[in-house]
N, C-alpha and C positions, 0 to 999 in steps of 0.2 A: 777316825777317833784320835783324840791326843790327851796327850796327860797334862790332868792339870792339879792344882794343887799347891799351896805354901813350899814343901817339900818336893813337889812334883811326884805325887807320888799316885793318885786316882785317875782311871780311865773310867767312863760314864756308860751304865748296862742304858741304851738308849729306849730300849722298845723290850718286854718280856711279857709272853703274853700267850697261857696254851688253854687254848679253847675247852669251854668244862663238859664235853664229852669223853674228851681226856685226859682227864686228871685222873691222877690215882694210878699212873698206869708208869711212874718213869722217867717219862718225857719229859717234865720240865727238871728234875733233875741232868739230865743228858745234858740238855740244851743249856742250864744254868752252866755245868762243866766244863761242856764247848768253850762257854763266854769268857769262865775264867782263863783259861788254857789262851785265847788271845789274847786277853787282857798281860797275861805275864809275859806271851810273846814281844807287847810290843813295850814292856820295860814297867809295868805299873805295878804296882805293890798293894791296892787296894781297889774293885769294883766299887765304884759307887752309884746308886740307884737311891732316883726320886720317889718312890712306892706310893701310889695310889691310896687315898685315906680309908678304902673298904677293911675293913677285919680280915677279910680274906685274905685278903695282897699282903696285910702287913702280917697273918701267920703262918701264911707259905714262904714268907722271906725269911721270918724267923726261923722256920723249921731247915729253911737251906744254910743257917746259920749267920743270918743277917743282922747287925747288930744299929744301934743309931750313929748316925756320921759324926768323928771326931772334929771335924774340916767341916762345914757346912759350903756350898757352892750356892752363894748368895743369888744369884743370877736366877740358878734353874728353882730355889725358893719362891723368889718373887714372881717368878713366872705361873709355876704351879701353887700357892701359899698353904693350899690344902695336903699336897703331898707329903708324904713325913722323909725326910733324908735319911738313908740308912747307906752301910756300907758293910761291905764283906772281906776280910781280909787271905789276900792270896797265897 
């Protein structure tokens, strides 16, 4: 992963994804934690995440306290145009 960013300041959650047998259970909590915990490790200030256009994605993000990306990363926009850009601050 690397940061990227005007500031340098975003490192990108790539893949987040807990199977809906188990939800409700934690785990993506845990696992969101994890992400941040590297993400600071490796000097970033901000997770950013392309979140899937379903309702769900975007209010499981919300509920991990995901909010809409200051910075848009044009790239991974254009690439996904449906996804909505969110970011989480570490």
């Amino acid at each position: 992963h690397r940061i990227f960013g005007t500031a340098a300041r975003y490192v990108q959650l790539v893949c987040f994804q807990i199977s809906e047998e188990y939800r409700g259970q934690g785990i993506g909590r845990k696992l969101f934690s994890m992400a941040c915990e590297e993400a600071r490790r490796l000097g970033a200030e901000k997770l950013y995440i392309s979140a899937h256009s379903s309702k769900e994605s975007q209010a499981a993000y919300r509920a991990l306290g995901c909010t809409p990306a200051e910075e848009v990363n044009e790239g991974l926009a254009a690439a996904e145009p449906f996804d909505v850009q969110m970011e989480y601050r570490l």
